[in-house]
Steps between C-alpha positions, in 0.01 A plus 500: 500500500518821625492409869752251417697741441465655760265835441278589765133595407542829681807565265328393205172762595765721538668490138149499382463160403212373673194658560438752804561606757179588579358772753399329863141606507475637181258243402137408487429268733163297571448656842495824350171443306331456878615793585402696187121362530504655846541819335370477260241793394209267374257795412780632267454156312158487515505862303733360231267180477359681153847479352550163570346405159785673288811336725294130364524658154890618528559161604270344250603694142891398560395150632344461098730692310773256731313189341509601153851544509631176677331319240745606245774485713388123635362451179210312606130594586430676859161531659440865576231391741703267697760735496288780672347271741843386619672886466182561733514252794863598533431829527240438731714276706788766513246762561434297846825479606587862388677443205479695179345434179649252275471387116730305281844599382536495129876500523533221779281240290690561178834493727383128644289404107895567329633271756273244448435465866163375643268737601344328815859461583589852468133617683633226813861658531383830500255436798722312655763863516188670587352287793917490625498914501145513640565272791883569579567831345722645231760384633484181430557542143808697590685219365415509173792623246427815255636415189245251393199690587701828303576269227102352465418895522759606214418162298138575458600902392726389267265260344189672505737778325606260229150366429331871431774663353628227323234233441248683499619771282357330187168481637362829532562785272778775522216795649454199762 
């Protein structure tokens, strides 16, 4: 509709309707993590190796606490176990291709549990935007408009506002 009418997508980045522009080079690409092994400073690493135990438990204490509370928000039982082991391999994974470390987003799964949208669904779409941006850049999803990802964003405040302040209220005592 909006090309129809004649808009150009440089016109409509420039009112600030879709995302970007984004910074040439200003990006992470794959190439880079060659590089970075090359320098690298592997016996700083292997000093740290003693700490490595706590970053598995700073990963591992919100993974549970995570768990607990998608099960009342999906309102069904979740495996804490599976849940680590698959928090886990993708960290691992990401770890190899020098990502960062990952866990699940409380307000993302109660956005896509409200909507009533299919979670394997929403897991697929998400890689898809991920494996587009990894392979041809940011870019790519310089097409993508603002105002739904702004109104997702002010949707879940508003409602995560109105269940503890509102909902909520009656639950817990007035010292609470």
């Amino acid at each position: 509709i909006v090309w129809r009418g004649g808009h150009t997508a440089e016109g409509l980045r420039g009112s600030g309707w879709l995302l970007g522009p984004f910074p040439e080079g200003g990006f992470w690409t794959p190439a880079q993590n060659v590089a970075a092994l090359k320098n690298a400073d592997w016996l700083a690493l292997a000093r740290e190796a003693p700490l490595f135990p706590v970053v598995v438990l700073l990963i591992l204490i919100p993974a549970l606490t995570d768990a607990s509370s998608l099960e009342l928000v999906v309102k069904q039982d979740i495996d804490p176990n599976r849940e680590i082991k698959s928090a886990g391999l993708g960290n691992f994974i990401c770890g190899l291709v020098g990502g960062f470390l990952g866990s699940s987003s409380l307000s993302a799964t109660t956005m896509v549990a409200k909507a009533g949208v299919p979670y394997r669904i929403v897991g697929l779409v998400s890689a898809i935007f991920c494996g587009i941006v990894f392979f041809f850049g940011a870019n790519a999803i310089s097409y993508l408009p603002r105002f739904p990802i702004a109104g997702l964003l002010f949707y879940i405040g508003v409602d995560f506002m109105r269940e503890w302040l509102y909902s909520d209220r009656r639950r817990v005592s007035s010292l609470d």
